[in-house]
Structure formats: structure tokens, C-alpha cells
C-alpha positions in Angstrom: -92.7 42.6 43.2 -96.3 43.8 44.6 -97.7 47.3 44.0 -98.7 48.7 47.1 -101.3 52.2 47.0 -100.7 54.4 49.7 -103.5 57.1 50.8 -103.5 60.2 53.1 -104.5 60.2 57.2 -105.4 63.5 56.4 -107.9 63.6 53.9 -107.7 67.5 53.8 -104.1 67.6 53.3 -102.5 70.1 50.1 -100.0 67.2 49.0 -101.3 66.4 45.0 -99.4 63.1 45.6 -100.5 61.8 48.6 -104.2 63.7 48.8 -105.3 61.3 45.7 -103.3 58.5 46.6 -100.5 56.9 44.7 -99.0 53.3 44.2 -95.4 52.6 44.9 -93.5 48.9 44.2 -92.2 47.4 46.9 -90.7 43.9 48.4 -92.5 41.6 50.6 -89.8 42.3 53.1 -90.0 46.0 53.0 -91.7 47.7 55.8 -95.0 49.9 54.9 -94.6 53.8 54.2 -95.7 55.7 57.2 -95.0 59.2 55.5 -95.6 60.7 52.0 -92.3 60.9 50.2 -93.2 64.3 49.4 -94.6 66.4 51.9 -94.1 64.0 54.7 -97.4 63.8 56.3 -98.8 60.4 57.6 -100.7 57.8 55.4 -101.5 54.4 55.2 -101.4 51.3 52.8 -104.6 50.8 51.1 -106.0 46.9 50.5 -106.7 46.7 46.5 -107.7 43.5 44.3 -105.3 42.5 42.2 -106.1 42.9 38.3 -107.0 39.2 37.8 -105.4 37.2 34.6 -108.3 36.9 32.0 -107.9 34.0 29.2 -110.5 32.3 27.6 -110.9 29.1 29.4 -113.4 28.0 27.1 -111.0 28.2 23.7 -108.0 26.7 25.2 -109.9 23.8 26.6 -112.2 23.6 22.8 -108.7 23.7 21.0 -106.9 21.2 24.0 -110.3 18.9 23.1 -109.9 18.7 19.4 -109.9 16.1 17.4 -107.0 16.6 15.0 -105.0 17.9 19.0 -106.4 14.1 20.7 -105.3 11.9 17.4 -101.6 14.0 17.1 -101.4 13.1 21.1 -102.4 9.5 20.2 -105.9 9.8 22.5 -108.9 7.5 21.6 -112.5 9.6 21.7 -115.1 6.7 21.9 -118.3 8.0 20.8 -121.8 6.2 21.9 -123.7 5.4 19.0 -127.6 5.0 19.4 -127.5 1.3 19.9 -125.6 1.1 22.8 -121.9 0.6 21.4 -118.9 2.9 21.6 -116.6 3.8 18.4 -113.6 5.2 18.1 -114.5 8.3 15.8 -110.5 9.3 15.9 -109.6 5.8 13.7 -111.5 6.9 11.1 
């Protein structure tokens, strides 16, 4: 379920929770708050990035690439040596 943060109209109003904003987790179907829970006053749904995934592209694609990961998968890597041919460097 998303996480939806929810601001103040009001941005001189007393309420701790609502004055600083706060994040509540709702379903897509659920309608937007319209009041703070606590004190009651109006706010409105703020629009946040998500926290994006991070994983090192790089490693898992090195590691996919391999050559011990290519030969177990029963892959060919054909290498082009200076005079023009191609070998298979995983036969070896």
C-alpha cells in the first residue's frame, strides 16, 4: 500500500501533527484526508518521489557476464583474435 504525506491549509496552525506534516498508509481506493485526525483542521495530500530501488546494475550484470556463469549456462563467448578469426575462449 502507498504512503501518502498530508500537510496543513493553514500553515500557522498549533496542531504538532499536521503543522509539520505527517504520512499516513492508505489504499488506492481510499479517498484523500480532507481534515487532520487530530485537531481537525483542513489539509491536503502532498506529491513526494518515491524512494527509488538502488542495486548495482553494474555487478549483477559483471557477475550475470562471467565466464565460469556463461560456461555453467552452456553459452559460447567468441573472442576476435588479431587476425581476423573468432575463438571460443569458454572451450578452453
Amino acid at each position: 500500500m502507498p504512503t501518502y504525506t498530508y500537510i496543513a491549509d493553514d500553515a500557522a496552525t498549533e496542531c504538532p501533527i499536521c503543522a509539520d506534516g505527517f504520512e499516513t498508509v492508505q489504499t488506492l481506493s481510499e479517498p484523500p484526508l480532507t481534515t487532520c485526525p487530530t485537531c481537525a483542521q483542513g489539509i491536503h495530500r502532498i506529491v513526494r518521489r518515491t524512494a527509488e530501488v538502488v542495486t548495482n546494475q553494474r555487478w549483477n550484470t559483471k557477475k550475470m557476464l562471467s565466464d565460469g556463469n556463461l560456461k555453467a549456462k552452456g553459452f559460447k563467448k567468441l573472442v576476435k583474435q588479431s587476425d581476423g578469426k573468432y575463438r571460443d575462449v569458454l572451450a578452453d
